[in-house]
N, C-alpha and C positions, 0 to 999 in steps of 0.2 A: 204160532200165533203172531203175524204179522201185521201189526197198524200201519193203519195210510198215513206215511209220511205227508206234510203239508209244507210246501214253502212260506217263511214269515220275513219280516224286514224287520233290522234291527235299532233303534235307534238308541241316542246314549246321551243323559245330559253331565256332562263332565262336572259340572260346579252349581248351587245353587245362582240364580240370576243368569243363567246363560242359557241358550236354548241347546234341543236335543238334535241331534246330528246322526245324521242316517251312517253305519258304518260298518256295515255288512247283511250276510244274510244265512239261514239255515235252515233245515228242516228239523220239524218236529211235529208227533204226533196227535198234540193240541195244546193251548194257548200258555195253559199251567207249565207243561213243561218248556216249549219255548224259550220262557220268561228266565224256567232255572238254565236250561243251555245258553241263556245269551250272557246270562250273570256269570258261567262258566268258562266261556267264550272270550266274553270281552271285555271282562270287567274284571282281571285276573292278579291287576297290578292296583285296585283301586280305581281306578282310571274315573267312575262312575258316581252320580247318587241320585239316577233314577235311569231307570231302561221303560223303552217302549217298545212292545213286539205285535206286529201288525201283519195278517195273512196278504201275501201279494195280493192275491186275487181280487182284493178288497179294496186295491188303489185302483184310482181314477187315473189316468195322467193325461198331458198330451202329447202327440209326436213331434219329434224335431223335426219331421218332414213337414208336416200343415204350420212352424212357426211363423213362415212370414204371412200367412192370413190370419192363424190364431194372436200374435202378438201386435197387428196390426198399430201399423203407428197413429195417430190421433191429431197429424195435419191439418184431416178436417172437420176437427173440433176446437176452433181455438177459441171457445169459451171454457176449456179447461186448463189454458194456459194463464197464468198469473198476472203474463203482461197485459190484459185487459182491463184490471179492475185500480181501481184508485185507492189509494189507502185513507184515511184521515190522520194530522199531522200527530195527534196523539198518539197512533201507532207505530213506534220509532225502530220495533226491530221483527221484520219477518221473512 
């Protein structure tokens, strides 16, 4: 009796107020367990106080090859640049 292992990602938020950090990855045969393998995993010393386990398959990303068209600089946009606009003198800090 062998279940489809699935690969999941793991994420870890160390401290309340702080955000969750991707910090490995593993298989397991659904979500439920997962969640206890990454608690098992990773979370061995305390390290944790909340995990998130997410099926690869199910991120989006993009390549680091298409970066320089995907993160394209914004040149020629410089109405999204700050130096265009006038402040009023009552706005004294931005």
């Amino acid at each position: 009796m062998s279940a489809t292992q699935e690969l999941y990602e793991v994420f870890v938020r160390p401290r309340r107020g702080l955000d969750h950090k991707h910090v490995g990855s593993l298989h397991a045969p659904d979500p439920t367990l997962a969640l206890e393998y990454a608690r098992d995993v990773y979370t061995r010393r305390g390290e944790g106080v909340s995990i998130w386990v997410v099926r690869s398959c199910d991120i989006t990303a993009s390549q680091e090859t298409d970066s320089e068209s995907f993160f394209d600089p914004l040149d020629d946009k410089p109405y999204r640049h700050a130096l265009y606009y006038e402040l009023p003198d009552s706005v004294n800090n931005m």
